[in-house]
Structure formats: C-alpha cells, structure tokens
N, C-alpha and C positions, 0 to 999 in steps of 0.2 A: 791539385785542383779537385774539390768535390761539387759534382755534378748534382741536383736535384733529382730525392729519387722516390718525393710522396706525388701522387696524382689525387687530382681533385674528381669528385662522382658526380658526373652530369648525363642528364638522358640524352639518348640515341634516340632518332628517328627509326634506325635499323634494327627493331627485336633479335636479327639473328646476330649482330654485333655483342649481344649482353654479355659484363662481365659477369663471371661466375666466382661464388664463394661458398667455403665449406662450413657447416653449422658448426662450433664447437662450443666446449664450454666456455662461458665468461672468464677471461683472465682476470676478473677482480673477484674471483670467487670465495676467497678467505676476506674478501672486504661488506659483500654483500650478506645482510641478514639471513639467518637460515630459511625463516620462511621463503623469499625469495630466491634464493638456489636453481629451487626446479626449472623456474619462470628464464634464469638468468643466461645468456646466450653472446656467444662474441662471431664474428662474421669476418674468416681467414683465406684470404687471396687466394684463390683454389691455382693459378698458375707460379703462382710463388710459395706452394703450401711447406715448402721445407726450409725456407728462409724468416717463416713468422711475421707476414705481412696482414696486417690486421686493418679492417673500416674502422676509423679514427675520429672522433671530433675535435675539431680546432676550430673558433671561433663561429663555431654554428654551423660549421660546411663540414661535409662527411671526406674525409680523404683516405687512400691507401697507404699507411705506413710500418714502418720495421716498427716491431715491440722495441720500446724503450724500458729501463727498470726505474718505475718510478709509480705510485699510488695515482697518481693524475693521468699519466697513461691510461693506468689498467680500467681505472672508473669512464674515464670515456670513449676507450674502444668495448665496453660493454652495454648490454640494452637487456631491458627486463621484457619479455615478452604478458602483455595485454588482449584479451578478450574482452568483444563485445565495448568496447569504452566508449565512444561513439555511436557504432551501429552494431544491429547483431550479426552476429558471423563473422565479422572484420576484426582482423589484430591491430596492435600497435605497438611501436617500439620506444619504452621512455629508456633514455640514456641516464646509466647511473650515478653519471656525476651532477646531471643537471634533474630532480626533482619536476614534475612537470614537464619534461622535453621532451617533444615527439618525432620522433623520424616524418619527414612530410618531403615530398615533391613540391618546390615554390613554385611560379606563375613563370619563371626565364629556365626550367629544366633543371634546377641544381637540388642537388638531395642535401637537405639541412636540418638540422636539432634546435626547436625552437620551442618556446613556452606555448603550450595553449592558448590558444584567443577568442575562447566562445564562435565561434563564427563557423560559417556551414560550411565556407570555404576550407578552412583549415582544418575542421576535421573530416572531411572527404579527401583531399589530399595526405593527410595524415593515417589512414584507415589503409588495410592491405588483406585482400583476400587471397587466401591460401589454394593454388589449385598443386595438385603434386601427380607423379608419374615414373612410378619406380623411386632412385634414389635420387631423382630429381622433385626440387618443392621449388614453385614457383610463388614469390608472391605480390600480388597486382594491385596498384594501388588504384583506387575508388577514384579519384585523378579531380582535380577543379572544377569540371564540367559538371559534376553532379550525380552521372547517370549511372546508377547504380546493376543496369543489366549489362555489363559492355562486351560477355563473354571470353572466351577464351583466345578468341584471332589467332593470331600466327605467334605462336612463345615458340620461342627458342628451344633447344634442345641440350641435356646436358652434356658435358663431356663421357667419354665414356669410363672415364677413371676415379671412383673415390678411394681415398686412404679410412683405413680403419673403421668403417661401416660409418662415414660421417655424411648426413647430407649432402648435395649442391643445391644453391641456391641461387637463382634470379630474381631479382625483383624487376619489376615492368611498372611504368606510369600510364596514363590513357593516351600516350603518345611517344611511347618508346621505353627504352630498359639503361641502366645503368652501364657505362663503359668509363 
C-alpha cells in the first residue's frame, strides 16, 4: 500500500503554525536561460530538507512534493524571482514552466500559479514583501484587501537550524501563513 505523501499549501489562521522552506537554487537550473539564473529559486521543505522535498505545481495549486526526475518537474517546482512587477518594493514569483504565472494567495486561502489577470485584485495577492531577520526572510503577501500598510503583526519565527548557509523562508497572506 502507498500511502499519499504530497500536501496541498493552504493558509493558516495561525502565523506561528507557518511552514518553513529553505531558499535554494532552481532545480531547473541547466533548463533556465542564463540570464535568468540569478533571479532563479526553488523553495525545499526545510523539515524534510534531506529527503528533497520541493513546492511543486500541479494544476495550479502549489503542493509539497519528493523531486521527481523528469524536466516537467524541475520547471515547475522552480520560480523566477520578480521586482517591482506590480508594485514597487514588492516581489513576484513567475513559475517556469508556465510564462506569465504568478504565485498569489486566492480569495478560499489556497496558494496557486495562475496567469495574470489585469486586475488589482490579482496583483496584490500576487505581490510579496520581503521583511527578513537574521537567516530568516519572511515574505508577506500584499493580500486581496488592498492595504498595502499592514506591517509586520505577529511572523513567525524561524527554526533555529539552516543547512549550508541557506535561507528560511515564510511566506504569510493578510490572514495567515502557509502550513
């Protein structure tokens, strides 16, 4: 019997519940453009970090899953890191296998990779400020509501453990963080 072992990324009410991921590089790194390289970033299950569990897209929903070896994998647990696209000061994450696809917090809490839609909704949910703290980088997203002052509130804390001087990473919606 194989039991199910990807989990789907949906917000918490709870910030101190957030999961935590470690920055590294794009595993589709020999796939992406050299320009893009620097930009290019893949986001590794920091409680699984020696099993190569990796943020995934699969049908547009971000999931936790093992590396697979295959170019379709690699291209969509990878994201090209984005300044200012949107708003200024605010990143964005376009996944590299979909052209146009944003990482965004939808309207029910589920974290998904979707085309652009012109719309002020979509790129404020789409938009993620950067706050950091030691080897902890938090990043917050601008959230549905619009308000772009919402400060810092209660984030989460990192683990106390990085491997190889890599990042951790949170990301927060304007109503909670990924678990």
């Amino acid at each position: 019997m194989v039991a199910r072992t990807d989990e789907i990324l949906k917000r918490s009410l709870e910030p101190r519940q957030a999961k935590s991921f470690l920055l590294v590089r794009c595993i589709a790194w020999n796939i992406v453009p050299v320009e893009q390289r620097p930009r290019c970033f893949s986001l590794m299950d920091a409680d699984r970090k020696y099993s190569n569990w990796y943020v995934h897209m699969y049908g547009h929903y971000l999931y936790i899953r093992q590396v697979q070896n295959s170019r379709v994998f690699e291209k969509t647990s990878s994201f090209i890191l984005h300044t200012d696209t949107f708003y200024q000061g605010y990143y964005t994450f376009e996944n590299v296998y979909s052209i146009h696809h944003y990482t965004y917090f939808d309207g029910a809490g589920w974290l998904r990779t979707l085309r652009e839609t012109y719309s002020t909704a979509y790129h404020d949910d789409a938009s993620f400020k950067l706050l950091t703290s030691g080897k902890c980088v938090v990043l917050k997203s601008l959230g549905h509501r619009g308000s772009r002052d919402r400060g810092n509130g209660n984030l989460p804390s990192c683990r106390a453990s990085t491997q190889f001087g890599r990042y951790q990473i949170i990301l927060l919606g304007d109503r909670g963080a990924w678990v």
